[in-house]
C-alpha positions in Angstrom: 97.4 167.9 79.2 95.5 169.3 76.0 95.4 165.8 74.2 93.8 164.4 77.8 91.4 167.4 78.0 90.2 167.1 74.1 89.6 163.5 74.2 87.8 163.6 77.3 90.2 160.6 79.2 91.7 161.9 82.6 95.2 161.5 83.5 95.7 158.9 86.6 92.2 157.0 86.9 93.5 153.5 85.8 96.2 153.7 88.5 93.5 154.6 91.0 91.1 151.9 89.7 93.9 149.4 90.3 95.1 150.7 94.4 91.1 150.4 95.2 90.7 146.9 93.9 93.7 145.8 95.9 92.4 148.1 99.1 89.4 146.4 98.5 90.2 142.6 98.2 94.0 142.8 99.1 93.1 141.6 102.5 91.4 138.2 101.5 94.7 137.2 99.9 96.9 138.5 102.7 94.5 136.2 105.2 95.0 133.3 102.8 98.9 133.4 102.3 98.5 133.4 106.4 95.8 130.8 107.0 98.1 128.5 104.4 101.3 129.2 106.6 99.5 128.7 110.1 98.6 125.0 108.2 101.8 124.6 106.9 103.7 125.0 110.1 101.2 122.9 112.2 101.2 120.2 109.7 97.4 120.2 109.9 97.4 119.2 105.6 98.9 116.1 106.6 96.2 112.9 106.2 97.5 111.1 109.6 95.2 114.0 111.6 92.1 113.0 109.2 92.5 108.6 109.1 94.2 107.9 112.5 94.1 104.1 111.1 95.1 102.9 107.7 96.0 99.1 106.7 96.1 97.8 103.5 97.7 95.5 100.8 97.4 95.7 97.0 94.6 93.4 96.3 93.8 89.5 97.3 94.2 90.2 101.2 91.9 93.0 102.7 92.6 94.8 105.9 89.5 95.3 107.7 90.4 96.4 110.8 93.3 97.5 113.4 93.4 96.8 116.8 96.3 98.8 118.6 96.5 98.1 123.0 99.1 98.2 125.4 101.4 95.3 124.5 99.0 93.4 121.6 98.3 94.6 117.8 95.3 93.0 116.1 94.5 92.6 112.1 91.3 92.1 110.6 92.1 90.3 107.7 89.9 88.8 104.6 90.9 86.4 101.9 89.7 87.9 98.9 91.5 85.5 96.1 88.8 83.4 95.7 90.9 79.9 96.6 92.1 78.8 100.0 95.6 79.6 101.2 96.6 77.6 103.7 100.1 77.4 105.7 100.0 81.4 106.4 103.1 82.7 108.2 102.3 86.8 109.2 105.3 88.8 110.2 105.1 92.4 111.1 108.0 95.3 111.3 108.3 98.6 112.5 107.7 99.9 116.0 106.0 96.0 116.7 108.4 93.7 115.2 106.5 90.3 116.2 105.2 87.3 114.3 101.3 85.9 114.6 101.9 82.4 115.9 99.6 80.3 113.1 100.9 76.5 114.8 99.8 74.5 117.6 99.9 76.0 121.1 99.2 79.6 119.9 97.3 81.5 122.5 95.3 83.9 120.2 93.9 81.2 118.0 95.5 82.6 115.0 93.8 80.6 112.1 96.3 79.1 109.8 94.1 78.6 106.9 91.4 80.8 105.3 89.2 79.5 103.4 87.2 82.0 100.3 85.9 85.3 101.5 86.2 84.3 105.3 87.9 86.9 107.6 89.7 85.9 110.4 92.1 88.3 113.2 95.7 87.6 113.9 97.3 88.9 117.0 101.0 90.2 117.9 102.5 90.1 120.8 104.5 93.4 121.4 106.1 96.0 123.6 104.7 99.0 124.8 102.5 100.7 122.3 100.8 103.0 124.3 100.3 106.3 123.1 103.0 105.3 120.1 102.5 105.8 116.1 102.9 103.1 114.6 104.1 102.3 110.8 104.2 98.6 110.5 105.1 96.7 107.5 103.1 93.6 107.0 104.6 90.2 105.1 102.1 87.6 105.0 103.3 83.9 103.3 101.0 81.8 102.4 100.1 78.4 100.0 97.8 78.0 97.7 96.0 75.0 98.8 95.0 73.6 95.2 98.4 74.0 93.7 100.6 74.0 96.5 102.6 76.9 95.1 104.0 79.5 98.2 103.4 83.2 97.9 104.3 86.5 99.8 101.8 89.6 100.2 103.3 92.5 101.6 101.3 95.1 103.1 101.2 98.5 105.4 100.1 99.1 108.5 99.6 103.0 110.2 98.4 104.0 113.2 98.7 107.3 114.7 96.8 107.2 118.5 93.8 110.2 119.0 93.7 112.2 121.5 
């Protein structure tokens, strides 16, 4: 007690520096840690609450827009390669399972060519999608009309209704 008394330092004020500044802002981490866990448990970080619709391929095709009702799912597509593909084939599977009829005779008009930059919308026929999430996987075939050579695009389809 004489060194602390000579050198004018008290005994103890560090330790009481340190409980005020966790009296202080202890209770902004405590509300944190619990705002994090109320998030966590809810599954409120996940994206499918923020995007209710996402559809997409790697590049070439372009997903514009979903269309999700009763017993029919809709695509939005746009042919972004720059050349015209022509003998397209569109299967989808998950929760639809269904193919877009692209022949003669199909009742949705389902275009079986698209030329450069044109969009076009391809219907599915299936069950009951009311209410349902949907994660559909999207193969589309295709040929390229000035070299005849067949392709596949794969793409992804997800839906998760509002409300």
């Amino acid at each position: 007690m004489a060194f602390a008394a000579r050198t004018g330092h008290r005994v103890g004020k560090k330790g009481q520096a340190a409980t005020e500044y966790l009296h202080t802002y202890g209770w902004i981490f405590i509300s944190v840690l619990m705002l994090s866990g109320v998030m966590v448990y809810y599954s409120v970080s996940k994206a499918q609450y923020l995007v209710p619709l996402e559809c997409g391929f790697l590049s070439g095709l372009k997903c514009l827009d979903a269309g999700v009702e009763d017993t029919m799912l809709s695509l939005v597509l746009v042919n972004e390669f720059g050349f015209t593909i022509s003998n397209i084939t569109m299967d989808v599977n998950g929760t639809c399972n269904s193919t877009a009829n692209t022949t003669d005779g199909n009742p949705y008009g389902n275009p079986n060519v698209l030329l450069a930059n044109q969009q076009a919308m391809y219907v599915f026929d299936c069950q009951n999608l009311t209410n349902m999430k949907l994660t559909e996987l999207i193969t589309v075939n295709y040929r390229v009309l000035g070299t005849g050579q067949e392709h596949v695009k794969v793409g992804k389809l997800e839906y998760s209704p509002t409300g």
